[in-house]
DRENMIKE-432527 format. One record per residue: residue in three letters; x, y, z of N, C-alpha, C in turn. Coordinates in pm, 1 decimal. Layout:
REM residues N
ALA,X,Y,Z,X,Y,Z,X,Y,Z $
...
REM end
This chain:
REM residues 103
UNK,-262.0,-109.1,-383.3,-319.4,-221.2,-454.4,-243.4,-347.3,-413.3 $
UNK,-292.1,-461.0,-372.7,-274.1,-559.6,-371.3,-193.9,-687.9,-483.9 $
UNK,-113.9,-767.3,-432.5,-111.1,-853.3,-531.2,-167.2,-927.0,-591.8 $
UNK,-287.4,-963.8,-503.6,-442.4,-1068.9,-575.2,-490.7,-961.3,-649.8 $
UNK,-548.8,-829.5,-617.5,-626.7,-735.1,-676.4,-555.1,-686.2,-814.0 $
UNK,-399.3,-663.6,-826.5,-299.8,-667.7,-937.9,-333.9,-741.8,-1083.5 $
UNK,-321.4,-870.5,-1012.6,-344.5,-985.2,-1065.1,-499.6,-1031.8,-1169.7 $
UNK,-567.9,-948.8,-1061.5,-693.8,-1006.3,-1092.1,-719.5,-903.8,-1228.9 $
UNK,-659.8,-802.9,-1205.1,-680.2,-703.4,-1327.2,-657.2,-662.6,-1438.2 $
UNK,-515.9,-752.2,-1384.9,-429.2,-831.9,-1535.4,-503.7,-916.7,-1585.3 $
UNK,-574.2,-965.6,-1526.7,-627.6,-1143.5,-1600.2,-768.3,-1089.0,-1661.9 $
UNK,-817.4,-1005.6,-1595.7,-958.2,-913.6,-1638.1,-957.6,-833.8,-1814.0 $
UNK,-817.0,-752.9,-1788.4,-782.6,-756.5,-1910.4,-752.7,-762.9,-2014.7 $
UNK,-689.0,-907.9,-2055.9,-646.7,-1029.9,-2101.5,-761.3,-1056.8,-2234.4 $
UNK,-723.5,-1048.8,-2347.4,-835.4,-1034.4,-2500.5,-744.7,-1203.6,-2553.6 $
UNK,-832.1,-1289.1,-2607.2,-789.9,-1376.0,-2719.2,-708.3,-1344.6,-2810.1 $
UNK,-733.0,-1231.8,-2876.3,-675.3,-1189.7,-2991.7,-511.6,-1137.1,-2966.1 $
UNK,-523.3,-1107.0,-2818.1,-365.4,-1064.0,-2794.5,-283.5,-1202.6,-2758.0 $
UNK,-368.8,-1246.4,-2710.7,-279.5,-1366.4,-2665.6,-238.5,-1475.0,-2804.9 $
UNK,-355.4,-1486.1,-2885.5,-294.2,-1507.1,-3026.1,-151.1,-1437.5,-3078.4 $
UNK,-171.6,-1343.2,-3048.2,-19.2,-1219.8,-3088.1,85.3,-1261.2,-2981.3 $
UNK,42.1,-1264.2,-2849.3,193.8,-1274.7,-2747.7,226.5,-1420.8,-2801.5 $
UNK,111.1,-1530.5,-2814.6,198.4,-1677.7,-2853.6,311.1,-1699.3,-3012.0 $
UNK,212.4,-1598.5,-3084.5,295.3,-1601.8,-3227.4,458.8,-1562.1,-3199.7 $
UNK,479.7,-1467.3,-3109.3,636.4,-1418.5,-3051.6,679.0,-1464.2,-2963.5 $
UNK,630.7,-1570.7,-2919.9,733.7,-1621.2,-2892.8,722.1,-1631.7,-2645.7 $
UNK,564.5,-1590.6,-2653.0,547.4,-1611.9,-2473.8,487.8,-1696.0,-2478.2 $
UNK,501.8,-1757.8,-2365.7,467.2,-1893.6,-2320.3,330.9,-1904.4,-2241.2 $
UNK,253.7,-2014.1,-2217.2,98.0,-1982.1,-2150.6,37.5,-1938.2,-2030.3 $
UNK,166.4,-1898.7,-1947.4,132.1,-1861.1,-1851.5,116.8,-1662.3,-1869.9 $
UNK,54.0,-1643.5,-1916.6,0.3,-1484.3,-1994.9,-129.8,-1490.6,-1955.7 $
UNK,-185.8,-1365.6,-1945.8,-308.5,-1261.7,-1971.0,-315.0,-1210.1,-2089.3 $
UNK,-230.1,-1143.2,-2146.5,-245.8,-1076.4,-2266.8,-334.2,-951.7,-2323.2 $
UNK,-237.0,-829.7,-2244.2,-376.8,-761.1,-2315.4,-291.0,-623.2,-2360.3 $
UNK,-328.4,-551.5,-2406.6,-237.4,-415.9,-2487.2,-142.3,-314.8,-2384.2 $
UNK,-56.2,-268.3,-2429.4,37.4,-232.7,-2356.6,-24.0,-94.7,-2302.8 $
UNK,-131.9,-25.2,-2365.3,-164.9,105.2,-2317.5,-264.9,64.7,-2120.0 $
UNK,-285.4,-94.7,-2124.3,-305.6,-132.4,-2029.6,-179.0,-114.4,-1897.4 $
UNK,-93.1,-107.0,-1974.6,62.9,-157.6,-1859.2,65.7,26.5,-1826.3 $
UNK,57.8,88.4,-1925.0,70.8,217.1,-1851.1,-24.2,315.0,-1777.1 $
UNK,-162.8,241.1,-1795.8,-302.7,276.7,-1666.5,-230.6,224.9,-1571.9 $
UNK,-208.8,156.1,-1566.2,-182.8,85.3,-1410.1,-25.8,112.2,-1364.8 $
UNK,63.0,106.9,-1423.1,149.6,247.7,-1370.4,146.6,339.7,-1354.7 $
UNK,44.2,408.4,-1383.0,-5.9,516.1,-1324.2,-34.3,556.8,-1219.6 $
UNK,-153.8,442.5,-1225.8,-200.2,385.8,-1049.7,-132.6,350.3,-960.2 $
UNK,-18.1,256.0,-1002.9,33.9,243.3,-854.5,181.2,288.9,-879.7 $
UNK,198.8,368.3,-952.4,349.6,456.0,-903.8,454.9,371.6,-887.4 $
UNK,514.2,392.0,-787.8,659.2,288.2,-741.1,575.9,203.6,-666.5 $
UNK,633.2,60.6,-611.7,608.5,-16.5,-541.0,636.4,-150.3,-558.8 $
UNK,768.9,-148.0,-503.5,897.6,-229.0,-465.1,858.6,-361.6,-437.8 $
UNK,767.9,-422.4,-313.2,700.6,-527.6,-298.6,568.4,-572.6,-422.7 $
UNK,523.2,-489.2,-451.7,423.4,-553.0,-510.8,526.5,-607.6,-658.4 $
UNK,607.3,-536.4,-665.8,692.9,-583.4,-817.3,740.5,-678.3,-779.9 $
UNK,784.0,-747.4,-674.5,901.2,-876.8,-604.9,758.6,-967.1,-654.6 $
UNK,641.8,-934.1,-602.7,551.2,-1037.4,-566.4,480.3,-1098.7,-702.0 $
UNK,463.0,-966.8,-790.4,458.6,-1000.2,-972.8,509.5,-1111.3,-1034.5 $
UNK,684.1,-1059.3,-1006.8,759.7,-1097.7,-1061.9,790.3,-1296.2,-1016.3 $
UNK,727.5,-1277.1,-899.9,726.3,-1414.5,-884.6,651.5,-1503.6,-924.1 $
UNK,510.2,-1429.7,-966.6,448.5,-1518.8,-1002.9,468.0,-1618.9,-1127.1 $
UNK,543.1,-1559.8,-1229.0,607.5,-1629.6,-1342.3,485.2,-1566.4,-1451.0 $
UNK,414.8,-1515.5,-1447.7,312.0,-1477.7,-1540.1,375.4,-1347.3,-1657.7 $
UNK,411.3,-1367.4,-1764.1,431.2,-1304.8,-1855.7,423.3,-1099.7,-1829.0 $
UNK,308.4,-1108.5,-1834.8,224.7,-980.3,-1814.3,255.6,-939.9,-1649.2 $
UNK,262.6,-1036.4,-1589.3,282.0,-960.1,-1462.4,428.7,-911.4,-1441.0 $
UNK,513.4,-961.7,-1481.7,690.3,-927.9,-1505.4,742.8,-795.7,-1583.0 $
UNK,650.2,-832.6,-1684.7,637.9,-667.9,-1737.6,594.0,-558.6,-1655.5 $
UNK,465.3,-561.2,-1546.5,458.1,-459.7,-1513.2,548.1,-451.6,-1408.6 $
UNK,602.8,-567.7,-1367.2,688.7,-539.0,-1207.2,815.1,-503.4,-1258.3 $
UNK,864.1,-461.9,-1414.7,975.0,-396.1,-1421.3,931.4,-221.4,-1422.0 $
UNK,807.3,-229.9,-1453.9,747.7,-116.0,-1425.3,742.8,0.2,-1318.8 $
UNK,699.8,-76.9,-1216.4,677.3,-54.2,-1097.7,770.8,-48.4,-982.5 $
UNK,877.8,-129.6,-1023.1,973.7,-154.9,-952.8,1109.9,-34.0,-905.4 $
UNK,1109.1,-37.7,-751.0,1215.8,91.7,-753.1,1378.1,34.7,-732.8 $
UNK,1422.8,50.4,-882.6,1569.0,6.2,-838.4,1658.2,51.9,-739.5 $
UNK,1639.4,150.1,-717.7,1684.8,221.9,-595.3,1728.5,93.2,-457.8 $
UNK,1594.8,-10.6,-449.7,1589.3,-96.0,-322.8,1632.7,-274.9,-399.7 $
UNK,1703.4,-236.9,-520.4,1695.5,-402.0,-573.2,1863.2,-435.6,-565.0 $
UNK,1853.1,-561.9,-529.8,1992.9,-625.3,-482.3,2064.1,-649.0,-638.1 $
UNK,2128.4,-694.6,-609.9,2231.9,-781.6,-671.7,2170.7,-842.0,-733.3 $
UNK,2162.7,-981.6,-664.6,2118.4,-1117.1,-690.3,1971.1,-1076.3,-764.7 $
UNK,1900.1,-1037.3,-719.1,1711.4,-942.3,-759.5,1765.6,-920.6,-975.6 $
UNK,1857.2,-819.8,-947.0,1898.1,-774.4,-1109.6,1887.5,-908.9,-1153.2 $
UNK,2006.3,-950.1,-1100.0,2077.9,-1083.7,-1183.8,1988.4,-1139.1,-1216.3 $
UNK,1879.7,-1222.1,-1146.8,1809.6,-1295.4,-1191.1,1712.4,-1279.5,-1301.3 $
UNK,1645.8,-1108.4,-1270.7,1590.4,-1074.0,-1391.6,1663.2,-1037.5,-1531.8 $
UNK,1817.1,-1008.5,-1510.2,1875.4,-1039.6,-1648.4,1861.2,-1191.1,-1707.9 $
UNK,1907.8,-1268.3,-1619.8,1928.4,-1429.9,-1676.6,1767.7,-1421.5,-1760.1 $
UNK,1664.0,-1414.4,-1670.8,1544.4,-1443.2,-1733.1,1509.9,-1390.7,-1894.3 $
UNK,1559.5,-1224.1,-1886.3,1541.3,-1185.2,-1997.4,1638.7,-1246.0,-2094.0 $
UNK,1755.7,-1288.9,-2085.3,1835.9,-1315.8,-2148.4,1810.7,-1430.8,-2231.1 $
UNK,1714.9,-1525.7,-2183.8,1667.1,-1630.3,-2154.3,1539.3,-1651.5,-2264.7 $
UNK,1480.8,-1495.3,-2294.1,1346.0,-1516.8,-2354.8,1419.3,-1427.9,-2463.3 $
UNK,1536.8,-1384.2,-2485.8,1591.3,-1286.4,-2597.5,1665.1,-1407.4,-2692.6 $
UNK,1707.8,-1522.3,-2629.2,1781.6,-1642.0,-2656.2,1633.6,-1745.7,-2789.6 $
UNK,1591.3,-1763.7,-2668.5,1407.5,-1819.7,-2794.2,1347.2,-1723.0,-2855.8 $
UNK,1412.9,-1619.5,-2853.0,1322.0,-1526.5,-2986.4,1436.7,-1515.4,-3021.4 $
UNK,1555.6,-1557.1,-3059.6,1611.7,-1507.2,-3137.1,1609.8,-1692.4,-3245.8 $
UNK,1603.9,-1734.0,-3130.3,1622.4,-1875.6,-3252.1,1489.9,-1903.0,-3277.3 $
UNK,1384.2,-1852.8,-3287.1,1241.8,-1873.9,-3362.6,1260.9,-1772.6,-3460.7 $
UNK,1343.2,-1662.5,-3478.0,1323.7,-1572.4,-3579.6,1446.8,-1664.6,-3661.4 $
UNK,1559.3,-1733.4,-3638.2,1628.1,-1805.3,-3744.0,1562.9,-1921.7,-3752.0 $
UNK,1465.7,-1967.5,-3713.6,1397.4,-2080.4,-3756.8,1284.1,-2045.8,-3883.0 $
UNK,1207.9,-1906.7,-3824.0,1114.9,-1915.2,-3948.0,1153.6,-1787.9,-4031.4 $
REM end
């Protein structure tokens, strides 16, 4: 599977009503939004696959980061590759934690 074809299937799947739910917690608009029993069809489908997770993960799209931790074979990920996806998460654990002491 492709990264356009990936993509396109994420965005295919993508309901209002979830994306109402991913914005209430705290993700930002660059989302699809659609139920997680979606993230595990499609790990299914494409098993490991190292590039297509680099190529996800770049896109900055919510839903696509999730599945490229999915998909992704740590086995082939650097250093710098981790690091960055810690900072990121660290990053979105940081604004959900101060929206849950805000409201």
């Amino acid at each position: 599977m492709t990264l356009t074809q990936t993509l396109q299937q994420l965005e295919a799947a993508g309901t209002a009503e979830t994306r109402k739910t991913y914005a209430r917690h705290g993700v930002g608009p660059n989302m699809f939004s659609f139920s997680y029993s979606t993230f595990g069809k499609l790990t299914r489908a494409i098993k490991r696959d190292h590039a297509l997770a680099l190529g996800l993960w770049t896109s900055g799209n919510h839903d696509a980061r999730v599945l490229a931790t999915m998909i992704a074979d740590l086995a082939q990920a650097t250093a710098a590759l981790l690091y960055l996806q810690y900072s990121v998460a660290a990053d979105a654990l940081a604004y959900d934690r101060t929206l849950n002491a805000v409201y």
